[in-house]
N, C-alpha and C positions, 0 to 999 in steps of 0.2 A: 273731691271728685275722684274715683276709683280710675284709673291708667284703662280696665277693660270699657269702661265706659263710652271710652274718645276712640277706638278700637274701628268702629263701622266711619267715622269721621276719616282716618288715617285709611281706611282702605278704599275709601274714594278718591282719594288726594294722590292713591301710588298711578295712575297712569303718567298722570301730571309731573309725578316727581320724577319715573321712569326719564321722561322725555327730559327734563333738565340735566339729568345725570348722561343721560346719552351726549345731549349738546356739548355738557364741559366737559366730554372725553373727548370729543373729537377736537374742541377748539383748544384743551391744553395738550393732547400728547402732538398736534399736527403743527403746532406752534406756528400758526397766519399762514400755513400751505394750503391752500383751497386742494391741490389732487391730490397732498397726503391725508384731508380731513375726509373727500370723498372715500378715498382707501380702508381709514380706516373704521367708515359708518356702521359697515355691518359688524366687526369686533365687538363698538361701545356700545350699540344697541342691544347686543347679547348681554354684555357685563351689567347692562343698569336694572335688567330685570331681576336676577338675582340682589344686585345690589340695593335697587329701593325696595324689597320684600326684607331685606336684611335689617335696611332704617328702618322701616316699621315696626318688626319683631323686635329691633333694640330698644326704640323708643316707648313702646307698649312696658317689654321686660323694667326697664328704667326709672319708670313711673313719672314721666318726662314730657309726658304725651300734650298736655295742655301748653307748658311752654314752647315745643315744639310747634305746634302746628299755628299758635300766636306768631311763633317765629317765620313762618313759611307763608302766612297771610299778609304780613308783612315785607316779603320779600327781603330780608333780614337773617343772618348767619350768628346767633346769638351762643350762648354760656350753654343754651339747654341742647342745641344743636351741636355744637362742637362734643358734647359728651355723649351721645348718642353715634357719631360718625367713629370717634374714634374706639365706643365698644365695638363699634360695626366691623373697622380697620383690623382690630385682635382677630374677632370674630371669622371673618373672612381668610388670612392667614391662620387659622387654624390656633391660633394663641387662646388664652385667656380673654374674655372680653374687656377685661383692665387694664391690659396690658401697656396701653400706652394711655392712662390717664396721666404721668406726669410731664408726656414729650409736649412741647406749644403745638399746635396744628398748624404752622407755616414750617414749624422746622420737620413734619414728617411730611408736608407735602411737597418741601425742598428732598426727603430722604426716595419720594415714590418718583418722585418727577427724575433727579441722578435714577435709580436703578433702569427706569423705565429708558431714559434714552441709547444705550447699546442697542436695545431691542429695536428702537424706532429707524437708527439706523447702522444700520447693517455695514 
């Protein structure tokens, strides 16, 4: 099955995703602060639109599309997700979209979560 195929599948599924991406920005950069997750709503809400148009476009580009969205029906973070996030990750930084195919994805989301807390607090 052709990746353009699942394409109109994947862009029903971005509000949905939108909305998850927004949640786990506020519950991980607020770390259980109920008034820094309210703070920072409006931020994450801005980043997930960009960013679940970004998983889509990865996931289409990738050819990744059917275990992907298997993975998301599932409520499940699978092989074909984690390769997809992390083309997104380069992607998004302005890198290569490979650029971290070799890092595990706990240790870059141990590297986002360090950089991001200076910012969080001041």
């Amino acid at each position: 099955m052709q990746a353009g195929l699942l394409a109109p599948l994947l862009n029903l599924m971005q509000p949905q995703l939108e909305k998850r991406i927004s949640r786990a920005c506020q519950q991980w950069a607020a770390g259980g602060s109920v008034n820094l997750e309210e703070r920072i709503a409006p931020a994450c809400r801005a980043m997930a639109g960009p960013t679940s148009r970004c998983l889509i476009e990865e996931t289409e580009r990738s050819g990744r599309s059917l275990g992907v969205i298997t993975e998301l029906l599932a409520s499940r973070f699978g092989d074909d997700s984690e390769i997809v996030v992390k083309r997104c990750a380069g992607r998004l930084l302005g890198l290569p979209p490979d650029s971290f195919m070799d890092v595990p994805i706990r240790e870059l989301a141990r590297r986002f979560k360090a950089a991001a807390a200076p910012a969080l607090n001041p």
